[in-house]
N, C-alpha and C positions, 0 to 999 in steps of 0.2 A: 612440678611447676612448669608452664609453657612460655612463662615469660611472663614481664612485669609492665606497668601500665604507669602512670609517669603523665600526674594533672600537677598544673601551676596554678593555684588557687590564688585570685585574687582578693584582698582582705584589706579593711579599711585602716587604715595607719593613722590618720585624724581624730578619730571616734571624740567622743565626749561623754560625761554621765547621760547627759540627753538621749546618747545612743543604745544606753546596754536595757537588755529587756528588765521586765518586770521583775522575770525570776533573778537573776544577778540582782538587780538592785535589794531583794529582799537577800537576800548569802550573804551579798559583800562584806555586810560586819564582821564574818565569820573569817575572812582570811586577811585585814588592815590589821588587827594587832601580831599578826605573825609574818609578817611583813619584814624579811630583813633588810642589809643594806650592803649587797650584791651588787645591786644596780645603780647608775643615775638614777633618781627619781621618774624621769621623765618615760623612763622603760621600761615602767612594772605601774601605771596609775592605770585611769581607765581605758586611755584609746588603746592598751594592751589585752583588756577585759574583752574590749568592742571585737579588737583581731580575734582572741580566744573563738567568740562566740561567732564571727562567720568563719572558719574552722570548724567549729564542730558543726555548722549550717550543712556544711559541704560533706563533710564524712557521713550526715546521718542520707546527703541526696545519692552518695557515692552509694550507701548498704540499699537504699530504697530501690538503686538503680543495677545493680549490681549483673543482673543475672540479663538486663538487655544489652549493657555493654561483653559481656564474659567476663569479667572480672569476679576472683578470687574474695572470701572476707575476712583474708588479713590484710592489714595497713601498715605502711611506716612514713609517718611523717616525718618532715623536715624542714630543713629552709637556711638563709644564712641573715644574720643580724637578726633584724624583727622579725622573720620568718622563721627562725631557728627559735627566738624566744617564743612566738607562737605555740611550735611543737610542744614542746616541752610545758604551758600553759595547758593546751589540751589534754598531756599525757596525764600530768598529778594533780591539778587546780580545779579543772572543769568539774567533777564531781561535787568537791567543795560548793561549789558556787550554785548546785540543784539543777546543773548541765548535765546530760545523757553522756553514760561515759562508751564506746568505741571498740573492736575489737584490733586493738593498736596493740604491735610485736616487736618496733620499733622505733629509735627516731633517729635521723641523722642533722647534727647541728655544723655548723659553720660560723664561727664567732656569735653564739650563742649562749644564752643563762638564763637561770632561772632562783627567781626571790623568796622561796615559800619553803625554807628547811625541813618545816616542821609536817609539810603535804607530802614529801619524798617516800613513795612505798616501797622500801626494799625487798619486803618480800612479793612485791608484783613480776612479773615473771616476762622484763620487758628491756631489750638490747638498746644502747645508744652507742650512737659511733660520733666524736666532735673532737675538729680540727677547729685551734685556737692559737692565737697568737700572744703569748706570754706581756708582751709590750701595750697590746690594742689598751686605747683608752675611751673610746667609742662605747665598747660595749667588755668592761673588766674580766677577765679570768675567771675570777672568786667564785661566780656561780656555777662554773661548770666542774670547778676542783673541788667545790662541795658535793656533787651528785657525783662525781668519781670516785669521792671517801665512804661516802654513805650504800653507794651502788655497788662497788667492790666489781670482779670478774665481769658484770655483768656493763659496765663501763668504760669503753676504752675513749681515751682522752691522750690526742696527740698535737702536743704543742711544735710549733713552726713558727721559727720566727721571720720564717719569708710568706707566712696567711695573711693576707691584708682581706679588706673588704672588696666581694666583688672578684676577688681571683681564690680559688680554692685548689691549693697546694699542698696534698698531704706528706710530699716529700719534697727536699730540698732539690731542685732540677727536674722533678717530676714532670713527666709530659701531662697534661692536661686527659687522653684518652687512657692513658696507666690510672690518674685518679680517680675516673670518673666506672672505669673498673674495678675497682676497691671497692669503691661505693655500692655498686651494683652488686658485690663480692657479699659485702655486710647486709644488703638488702635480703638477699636469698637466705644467707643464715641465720636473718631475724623470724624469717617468714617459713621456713622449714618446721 
């Protein structure tokens, strides 16, 4: 690997049913009753569907585009809050829903979850790295200590209770360039 490439995808946080396509709106039956309750409500309805689906807008213009930029075709998404529940949306749900699924190797979440137990593929052959804060009531724990039980080895979940929103601390006094080297750290051995 020559290095990593590092796009901040812009994604609609608003959405509504009005917004998700055709294809979603014919699936969605398919993933409401397995719908746990991981989340608030307000962070697994549709304007989550809408982000999902400009995510994976973007990964399929990323593969389309790949070879003028130089870029590699592994991916690891991420993000933190709705962005972090984005990834993880794309990694197990988007298939569900008759979405193009991604050649995705990993994801890194930042107070991040996800509501769909029963779409978790353990045996998908796919790294997540998520820094959580045990307390956040914003966006709860639950989901991410369920895809750590169910993902085993292939899950590392480290709680901090000094992660807030918007600062990403995976070590208590951590300098900001030590974690953002981990990160990079965890990227390379998704992507290897």
């Amino acid at each position: 690997m020559s290095g990593i490439a590092i796009a901040s995808v812009q994604y609609r946080l608003a959405g509504t049913a009005d917004d998700l396509s055709q294809t979603v709106l014919d699936n969605i039956g398919r993933i409401k009753p397995a719908q746990a309750k991981l989340l608030r409500p307000g962070l697994c309805q549709e304007r989550s569907l809408v982000a999902l689906e400009d995510g994976v807008r973007f990964l399929q213009w990323a593969g389309d585009n790949q070879t003028t930029f130089g870029w590699g075709d592994k991916r690891v998404v991420g993000g933190a809050s709705a962005g972090a529940i984005t990834a993880f949306n794309i990694a197990y749900l988007a298939r569900h829903l008759g979405l193009p699924e991604h050649n995705i190797q990993g994801i890194f979440s930042a107070t991040g979850s996800f509501n769909y137990p029963d779409f978790v593929a353990p045996d998908r052959d796919l790294l997540s790295l998520a820094v959580h804060n045990p307390t956040e009531t914003r966006v709860p724990i639950d989901g991410v200590q369920m895809l750590a039980g169910k993902l085993g080895s292939r899950f590392e979940l480290l709680r901090s209770d000094r992660h807030s929103h918007g600062h990403c601390e995976l070590a208590p006094g951590e300098r900001p360039a030590k974690t953002f080297g981990r990160i990079s750290s965890f990227i390379k051995r998704a992507t290897e």
